[in-house]
KOLNUPA-262477 format. One line per 5 residues: number of its first residue (from 1); their letters; for each residue x, y, z of N, C-alpha, C. Coordinates in steps of 0.05 Angstrom, whole numbers, plus 5000, padded with zeros to 4 digits. Example, Ala and Ser with C-alpha at 12.3 -4.5 7.8 and 13.67 -1.06 7.14 Angstrom:
1 = as = 5264,4886,5156,5246,4910,5156,5264,4934,5156  5257,4955,5142,5273,4979,5143,5258,5001,5157;
//
This chain:
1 = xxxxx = 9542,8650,4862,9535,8644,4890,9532,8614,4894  9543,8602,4918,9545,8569,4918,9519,8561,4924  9517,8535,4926,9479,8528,4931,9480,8523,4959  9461,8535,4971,9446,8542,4998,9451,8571,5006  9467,8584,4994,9471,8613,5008,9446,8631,4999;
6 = xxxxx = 9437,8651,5012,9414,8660,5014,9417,8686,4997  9398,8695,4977,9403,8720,4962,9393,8737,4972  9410,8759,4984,9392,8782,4994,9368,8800,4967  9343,8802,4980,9319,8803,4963,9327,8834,4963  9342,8858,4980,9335,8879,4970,9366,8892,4963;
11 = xxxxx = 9389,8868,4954,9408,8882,4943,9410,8907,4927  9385,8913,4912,9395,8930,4894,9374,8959,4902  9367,8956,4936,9356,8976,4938,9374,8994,4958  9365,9017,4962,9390,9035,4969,9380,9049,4998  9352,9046,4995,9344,9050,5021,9317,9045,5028;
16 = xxxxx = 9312,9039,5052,9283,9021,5068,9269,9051,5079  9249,9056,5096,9234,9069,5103,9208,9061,5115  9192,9055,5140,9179,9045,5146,9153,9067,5157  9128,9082,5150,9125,9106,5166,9099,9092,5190  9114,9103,5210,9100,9095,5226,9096,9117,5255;
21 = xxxxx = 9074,9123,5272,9067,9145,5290,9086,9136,5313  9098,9159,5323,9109,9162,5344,9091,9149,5366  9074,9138,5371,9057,9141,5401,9058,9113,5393  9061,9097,5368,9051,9067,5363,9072,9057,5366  9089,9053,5383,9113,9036,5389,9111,9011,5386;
26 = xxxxx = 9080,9001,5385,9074,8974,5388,9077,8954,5355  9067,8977,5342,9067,8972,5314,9092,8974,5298  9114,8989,5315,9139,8992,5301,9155,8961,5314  9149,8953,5335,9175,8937,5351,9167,8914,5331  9136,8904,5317,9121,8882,5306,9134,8888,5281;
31 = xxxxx = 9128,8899,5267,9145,8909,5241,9175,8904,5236  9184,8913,5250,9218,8904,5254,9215,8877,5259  9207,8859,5270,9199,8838,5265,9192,8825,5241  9180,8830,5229,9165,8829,5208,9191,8835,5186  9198,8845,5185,9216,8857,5164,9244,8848,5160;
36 = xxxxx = 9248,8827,5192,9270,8817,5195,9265,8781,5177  9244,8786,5167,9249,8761,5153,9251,8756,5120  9258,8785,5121,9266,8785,5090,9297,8774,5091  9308,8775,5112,9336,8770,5116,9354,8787,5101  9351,8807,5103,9368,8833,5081,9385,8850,5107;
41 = xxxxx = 9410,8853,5090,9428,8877,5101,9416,8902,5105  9403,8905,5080,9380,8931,5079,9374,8944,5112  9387,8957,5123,9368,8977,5152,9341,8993,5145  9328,8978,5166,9298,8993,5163,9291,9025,5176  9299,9041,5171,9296,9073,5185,9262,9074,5179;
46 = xxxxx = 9252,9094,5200,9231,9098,5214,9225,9130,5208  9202,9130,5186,9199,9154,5187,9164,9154,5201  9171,9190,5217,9147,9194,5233,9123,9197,5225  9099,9186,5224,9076,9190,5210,9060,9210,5226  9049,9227,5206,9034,9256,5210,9008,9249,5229;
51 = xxxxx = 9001,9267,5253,8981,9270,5262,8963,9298,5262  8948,9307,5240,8933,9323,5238,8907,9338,5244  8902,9357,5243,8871,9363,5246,8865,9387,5232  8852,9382,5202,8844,9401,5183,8817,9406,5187  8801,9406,5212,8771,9421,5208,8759,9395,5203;
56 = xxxxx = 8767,9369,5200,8749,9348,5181,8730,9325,5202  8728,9309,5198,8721,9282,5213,8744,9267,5222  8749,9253,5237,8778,9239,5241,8779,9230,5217  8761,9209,5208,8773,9196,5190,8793,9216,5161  8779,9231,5156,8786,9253,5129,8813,9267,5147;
61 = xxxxx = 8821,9269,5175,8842,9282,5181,8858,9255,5186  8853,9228,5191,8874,9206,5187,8881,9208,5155  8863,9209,5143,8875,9204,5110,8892,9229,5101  8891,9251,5112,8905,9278,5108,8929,9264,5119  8937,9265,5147,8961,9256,5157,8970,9233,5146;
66 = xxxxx = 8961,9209,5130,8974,9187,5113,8987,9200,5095  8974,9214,5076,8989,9228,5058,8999,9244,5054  9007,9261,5082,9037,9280,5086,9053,9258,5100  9048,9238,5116,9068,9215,5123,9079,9204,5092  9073,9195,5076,9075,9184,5047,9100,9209,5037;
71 = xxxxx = 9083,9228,5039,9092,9255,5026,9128,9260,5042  9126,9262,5064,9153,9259,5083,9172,9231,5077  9154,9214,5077,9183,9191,5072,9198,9197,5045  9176,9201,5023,9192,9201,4993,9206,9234,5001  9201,9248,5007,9226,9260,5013,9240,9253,5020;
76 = xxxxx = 9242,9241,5049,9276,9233,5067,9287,9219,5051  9268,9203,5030,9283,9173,5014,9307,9200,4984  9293,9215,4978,9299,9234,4962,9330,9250,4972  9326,9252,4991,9349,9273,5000,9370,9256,5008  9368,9221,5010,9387,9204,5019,9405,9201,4985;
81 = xxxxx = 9392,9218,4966,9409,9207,4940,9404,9180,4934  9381,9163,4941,9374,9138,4945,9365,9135,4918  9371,9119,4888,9362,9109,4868,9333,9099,4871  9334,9082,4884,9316,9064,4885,9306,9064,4936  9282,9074,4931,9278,9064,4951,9243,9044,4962;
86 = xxxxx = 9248,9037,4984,9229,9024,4987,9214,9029,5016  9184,9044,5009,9168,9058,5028,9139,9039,5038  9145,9021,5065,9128,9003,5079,9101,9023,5101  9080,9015,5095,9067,9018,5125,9072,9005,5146  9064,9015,5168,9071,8985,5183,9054,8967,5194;
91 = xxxxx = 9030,8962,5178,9011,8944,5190,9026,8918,5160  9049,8923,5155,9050,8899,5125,9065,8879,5139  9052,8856,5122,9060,8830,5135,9071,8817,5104  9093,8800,5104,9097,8785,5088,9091,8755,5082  9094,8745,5063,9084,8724,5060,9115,8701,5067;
96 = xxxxx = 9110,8673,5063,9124,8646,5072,9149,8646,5044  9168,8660,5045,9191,8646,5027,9189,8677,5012  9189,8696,5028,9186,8731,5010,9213,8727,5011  9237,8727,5007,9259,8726,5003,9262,8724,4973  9255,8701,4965,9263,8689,4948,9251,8697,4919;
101 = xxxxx = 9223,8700,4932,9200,8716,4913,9202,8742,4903  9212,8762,4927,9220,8780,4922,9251,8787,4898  9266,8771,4906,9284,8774,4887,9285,8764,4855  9259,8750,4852,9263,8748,4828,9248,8769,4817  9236,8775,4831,9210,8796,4820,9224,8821,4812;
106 = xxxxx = 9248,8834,4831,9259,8854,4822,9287,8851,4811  9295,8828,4808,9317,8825,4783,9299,8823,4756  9277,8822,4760,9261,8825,4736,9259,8847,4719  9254,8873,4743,9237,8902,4729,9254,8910,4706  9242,8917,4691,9249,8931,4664,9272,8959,4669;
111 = xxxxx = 9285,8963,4656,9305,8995,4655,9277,9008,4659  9258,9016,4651,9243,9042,4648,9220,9050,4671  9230,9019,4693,9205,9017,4708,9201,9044,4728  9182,9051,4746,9167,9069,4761,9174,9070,4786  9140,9037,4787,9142,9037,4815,9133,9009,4812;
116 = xxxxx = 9143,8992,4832,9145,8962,4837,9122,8956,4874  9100,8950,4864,9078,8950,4890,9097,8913,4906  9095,8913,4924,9099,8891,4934,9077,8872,4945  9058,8897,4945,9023,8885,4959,9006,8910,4943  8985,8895,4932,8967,8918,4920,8934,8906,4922;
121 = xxxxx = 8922,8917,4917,8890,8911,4919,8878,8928,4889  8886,8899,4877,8873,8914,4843,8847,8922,4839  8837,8935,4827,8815,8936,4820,8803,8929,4785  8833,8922,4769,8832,8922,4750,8848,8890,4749  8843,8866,4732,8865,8855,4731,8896,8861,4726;
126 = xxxxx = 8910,8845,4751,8934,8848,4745,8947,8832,4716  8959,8849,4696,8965,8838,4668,9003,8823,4674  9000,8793,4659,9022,8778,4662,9047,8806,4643  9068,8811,4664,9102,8812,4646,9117,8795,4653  9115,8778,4641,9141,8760,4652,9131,8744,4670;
131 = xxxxx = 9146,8719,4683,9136,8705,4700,9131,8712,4731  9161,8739,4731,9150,8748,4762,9145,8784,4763  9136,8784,4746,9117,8809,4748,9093,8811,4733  9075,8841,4742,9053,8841,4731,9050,8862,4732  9031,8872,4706,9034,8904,4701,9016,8905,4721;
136 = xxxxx = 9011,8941,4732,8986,8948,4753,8972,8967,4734  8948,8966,4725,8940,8984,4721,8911,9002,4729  8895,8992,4749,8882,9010,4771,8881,8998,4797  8885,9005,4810,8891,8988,4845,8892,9013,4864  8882,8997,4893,8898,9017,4905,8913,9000,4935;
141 = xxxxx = 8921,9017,4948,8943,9001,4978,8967,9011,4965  8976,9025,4985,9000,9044,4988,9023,9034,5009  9010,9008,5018,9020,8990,5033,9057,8989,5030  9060,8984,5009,9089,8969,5004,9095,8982,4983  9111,9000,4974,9125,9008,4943,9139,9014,4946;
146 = xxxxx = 9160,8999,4916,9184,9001,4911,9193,9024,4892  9198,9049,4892,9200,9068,4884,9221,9083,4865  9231,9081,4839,9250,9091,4836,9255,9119,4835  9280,9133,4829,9280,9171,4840,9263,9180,4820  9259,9174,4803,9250,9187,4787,9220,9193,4794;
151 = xxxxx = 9210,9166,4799,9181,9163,4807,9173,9180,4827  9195,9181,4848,9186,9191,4880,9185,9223,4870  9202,9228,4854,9210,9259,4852,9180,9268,4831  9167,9262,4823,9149,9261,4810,9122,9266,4822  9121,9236,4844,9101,9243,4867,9099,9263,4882;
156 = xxxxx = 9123,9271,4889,9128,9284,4909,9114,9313,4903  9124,9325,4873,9124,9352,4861,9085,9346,4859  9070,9329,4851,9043,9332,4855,9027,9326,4885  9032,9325,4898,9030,9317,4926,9021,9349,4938  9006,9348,4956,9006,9375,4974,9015,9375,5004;
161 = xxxxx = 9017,9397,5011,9030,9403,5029,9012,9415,5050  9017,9417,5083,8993,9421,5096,8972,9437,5088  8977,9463,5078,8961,9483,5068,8946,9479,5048  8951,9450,5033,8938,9443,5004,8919,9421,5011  8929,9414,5025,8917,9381,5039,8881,9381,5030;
166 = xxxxx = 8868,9402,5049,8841,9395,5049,8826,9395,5019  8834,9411,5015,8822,9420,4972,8821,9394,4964  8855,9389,4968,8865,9360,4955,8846,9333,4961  8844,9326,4990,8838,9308,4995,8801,9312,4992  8791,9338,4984,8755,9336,4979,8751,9325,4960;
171 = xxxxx = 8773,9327,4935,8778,9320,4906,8787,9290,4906  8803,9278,4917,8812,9261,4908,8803,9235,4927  8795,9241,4956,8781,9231,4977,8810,9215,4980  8830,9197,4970,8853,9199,4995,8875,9188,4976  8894,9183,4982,8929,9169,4978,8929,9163,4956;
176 = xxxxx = 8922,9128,4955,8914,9114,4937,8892,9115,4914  8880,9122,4919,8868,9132,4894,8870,9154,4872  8881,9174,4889,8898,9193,4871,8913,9170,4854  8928,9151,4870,8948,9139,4852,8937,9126,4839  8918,9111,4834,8890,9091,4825,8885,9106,4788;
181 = xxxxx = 8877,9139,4798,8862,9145,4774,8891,9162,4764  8905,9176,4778,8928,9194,4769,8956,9186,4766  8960,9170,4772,8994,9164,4769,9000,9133,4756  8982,9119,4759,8988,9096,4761,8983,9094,4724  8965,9109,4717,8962,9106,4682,8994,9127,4670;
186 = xxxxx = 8996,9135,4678,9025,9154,4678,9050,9144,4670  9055,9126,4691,9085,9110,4699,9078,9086,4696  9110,9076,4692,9107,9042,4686,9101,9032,4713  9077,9018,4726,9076,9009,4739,9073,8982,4745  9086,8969,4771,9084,8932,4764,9083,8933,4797;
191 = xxxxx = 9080,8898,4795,9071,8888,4821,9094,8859,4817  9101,8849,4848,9117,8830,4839,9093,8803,4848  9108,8787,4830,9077,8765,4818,9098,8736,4821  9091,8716,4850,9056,8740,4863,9057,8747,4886  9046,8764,4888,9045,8785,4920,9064,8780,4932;
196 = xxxxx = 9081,8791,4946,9085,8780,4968,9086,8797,5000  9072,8816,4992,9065,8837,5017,9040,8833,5023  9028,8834,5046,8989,8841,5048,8994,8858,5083  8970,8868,5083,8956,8885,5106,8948,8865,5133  8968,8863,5154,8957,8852,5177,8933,8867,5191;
201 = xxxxx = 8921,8846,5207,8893,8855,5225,8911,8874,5243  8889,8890,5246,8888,8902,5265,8879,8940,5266  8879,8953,5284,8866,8979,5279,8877,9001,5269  8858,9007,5248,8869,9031,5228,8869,9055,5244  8898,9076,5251,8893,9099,5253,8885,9124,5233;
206 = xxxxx = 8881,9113,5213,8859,9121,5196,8838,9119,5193  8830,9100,5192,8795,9089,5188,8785,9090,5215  8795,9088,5231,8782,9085,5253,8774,9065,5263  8777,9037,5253,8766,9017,5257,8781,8999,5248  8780,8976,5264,8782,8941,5257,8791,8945,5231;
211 = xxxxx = 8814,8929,5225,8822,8919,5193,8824,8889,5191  8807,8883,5180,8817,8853,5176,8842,8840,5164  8859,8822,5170,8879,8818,5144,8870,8816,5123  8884,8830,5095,8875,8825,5085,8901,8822,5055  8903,8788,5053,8926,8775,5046,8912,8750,5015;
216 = xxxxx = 8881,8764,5003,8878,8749,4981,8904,8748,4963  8905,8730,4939,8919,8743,4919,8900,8738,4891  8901,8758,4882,8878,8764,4866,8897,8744,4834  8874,8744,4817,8875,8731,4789,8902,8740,4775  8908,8732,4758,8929,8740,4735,8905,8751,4712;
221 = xxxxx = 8909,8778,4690,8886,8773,4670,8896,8757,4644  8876,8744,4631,8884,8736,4595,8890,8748,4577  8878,8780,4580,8875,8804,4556,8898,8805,4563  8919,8824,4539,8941,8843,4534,8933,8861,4549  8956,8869,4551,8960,8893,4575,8952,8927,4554;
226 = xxxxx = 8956,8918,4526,8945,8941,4505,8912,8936,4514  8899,8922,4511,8873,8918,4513,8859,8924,4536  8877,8925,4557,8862,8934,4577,8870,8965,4586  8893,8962,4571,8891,9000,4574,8871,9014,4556  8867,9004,4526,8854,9016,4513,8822,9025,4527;
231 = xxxxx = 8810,8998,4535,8797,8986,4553,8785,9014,4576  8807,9015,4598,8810,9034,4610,8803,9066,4602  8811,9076,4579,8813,9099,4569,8788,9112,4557  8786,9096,4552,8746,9089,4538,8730,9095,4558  8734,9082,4582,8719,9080,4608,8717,9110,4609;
236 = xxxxx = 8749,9124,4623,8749,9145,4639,8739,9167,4617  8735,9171,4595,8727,9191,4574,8700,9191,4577  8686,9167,4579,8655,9171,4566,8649,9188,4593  8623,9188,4578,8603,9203,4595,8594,9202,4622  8585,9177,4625,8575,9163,4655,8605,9162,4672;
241 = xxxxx = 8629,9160,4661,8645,9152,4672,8658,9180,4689  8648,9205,4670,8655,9227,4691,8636,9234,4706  8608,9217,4700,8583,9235,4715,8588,9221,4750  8598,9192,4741,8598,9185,4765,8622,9192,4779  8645,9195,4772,8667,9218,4788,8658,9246,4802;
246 = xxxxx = 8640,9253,4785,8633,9279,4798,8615,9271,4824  8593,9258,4825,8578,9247,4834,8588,9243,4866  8611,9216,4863,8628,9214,4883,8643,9238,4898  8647,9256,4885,8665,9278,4893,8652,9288,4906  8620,9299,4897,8607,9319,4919,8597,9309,4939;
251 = xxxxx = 8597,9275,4944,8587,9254,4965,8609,9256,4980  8631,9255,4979,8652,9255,4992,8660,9281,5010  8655,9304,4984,8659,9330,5006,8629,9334,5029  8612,9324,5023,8587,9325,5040,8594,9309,5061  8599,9282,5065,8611,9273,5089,8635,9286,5101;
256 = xxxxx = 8647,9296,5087,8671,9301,5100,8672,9329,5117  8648,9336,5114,8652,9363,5127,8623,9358,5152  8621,9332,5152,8603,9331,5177,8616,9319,5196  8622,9333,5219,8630,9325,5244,8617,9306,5274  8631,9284,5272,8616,9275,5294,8609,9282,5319;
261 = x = 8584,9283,5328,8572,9293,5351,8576,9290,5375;
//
C-alpha cells in the first residue's frame, strides 16, 4: 500500500451489527455517525433491540431485553456465514485516530483467538500480548466485541431464551458478568491496546438513568498473564469467594422481585 492511503481497520471482518431499539432513532442516526469514522467499507446493519417485561423491575427487564438483543445479533451475525463478526451498542463512541489503532490491534490476534473487546471495563488488570493487544481476563462492557464463529456459536448455545431469561438473569444478575465470571476464563480473550471504544453520555434504557461517559483507559499489568490466572483461580475456589457469590445472588433476587410503587 503507497504512503498516505488509508488501511481499512475492519478488512478482515465479514460483518458489522449495531443493536439498537426501534423507538431510538436518535441513537441510531448518532451511531452511524460515529461509526463513519472508522472509514471502513464494512456496512453497519441494525439489529432490533428487545423490549421486555418478565414480572421484574424495569431495570431487571432492561437487562433481560439487553441480553436477548446480544443473544439476536450473534445469531443474525451466525446465519450470515460471517467468520468473524463485530457486535456494537449504540451508545459507543470511538476514540481520535481508531482507524489506525484498530488495525494494528487486529492484524495482531493470534490463530486461536475468541473474542477481541474494543472497549472494556476491567476489573482485573489488563495483561500486555504484544504491543497492541492485551489479554482480558475479568471485565465487564459488552459495549464493542469482536467475535469470532466459533466464539459466537458458543455464546449463543449458553445464552437463554425468553422462557429462560428470568432464572438466568436471578443467577447471574446480567450480560456482562456472566461473561466476567463464565466465558471470559474459557476463551482466548483480548482487548485491542489501547482501547479504542468507550460508552458515550447519555440515558441508559437499561439502567434507567444518566450514564456518564465513560472513556478512562485503565493500566497495563506487570504480572504474567500465568500469574494472574493462577491468581484468579485461587480466588474463585476458596471459601469466602463463594460465600460472597452466594451472598450477592440472594441480594440480587431480593431486589429484583420488588416492584416499584
Amino acid at each position: 500500500m503507497g504512503p498516505g492511503m488509508e488501511v481499512d481497520p475492519l478488512a478482515g471482518v465479514d460483518w458489522a451489527t449495531c443493536i439498537n431499539l426501534a423507538r431510538r432513532t436518535d441513537r441510531w442516526i448518532a451511531m452511524q455517525a460515529r461509526y463513519g469514522t472508522l472509514k471502513t467499507a464494512l456496512p453497519l446493519h441494525q439489529t432490533s433491540g428487545v423490549e421486555i417485561d418478565v414480572g421484574h423491575n424495569p431495570v431487571f427487564n432492561g437487562r433481560a431485553g439487553c441480553l436477548l438483543a446480544h443473544r439476536r445479533a450473534l445469531k443474525e451475525g451466525l446465519a450470515t456465514g460471517a467468520e468473524r463478526f463485530l457486535v456494537l451498542e449504540d451508545d459507543v463512541g470511538f476514540v481520535a485516530d481508531v482507524g489506525a489503532l484498530l488495525a494494528r490491534s487486529l492484524d495482531a490476534l493470534p490463530a486461536d483467538w475468541d473474542l477481541c473487546f474494543l472497549g472494556v471495563f476491567p476489573n482485573a488488570p489488563l495483561v500486555p500480548h504484544g504491543p497492541h493487544l492485551a489479554r482480558v481476563l475479568h471485565a465487564f462492557g459488552n459495549h464493542a466485541i469482536l467475535y469470532s464463529r466459533r466464539a459466537a456459536a458458543q455464546v449463543v448455545a449458553e445464552l437463554p431464551d425468553e422462557s429462560t431469561v428470568t432464572p438466568w438473569l436471578e443467577r447471574f444478575r446480567a450480560l456482562d458478568v456472566y461473561f466476567s465470571w463464565e466465558i471470559l476464563p474459557r476463551l482466548q480473550a483480548f482487548a485491542c491496546w489501547p482501547l479504542v471504544a468507550y460508552q458515550v453520555s447519555g440515558h441508559s434504557d437499561i439502567e434507567r438513568t444518566h450514564i456518564p461517559t465513560r472513556d478512562k483507559i485503565p493500566a497495563l499489568s506487570t504480572r504474567p498473564f500465568v500469574d494472574w490466572t493462577a491468581r484468579r483461580w485461587l480466588w474463585r475456589c476458596s471459601k469466602p469467594a463463594r460465600r460472597i457469590r452466594q451472598a450477592l445472588r440472594a441480594r440480587h433476587v431480593r431486589r429484583s422481585q420488588r416492584r416499584p410503587i
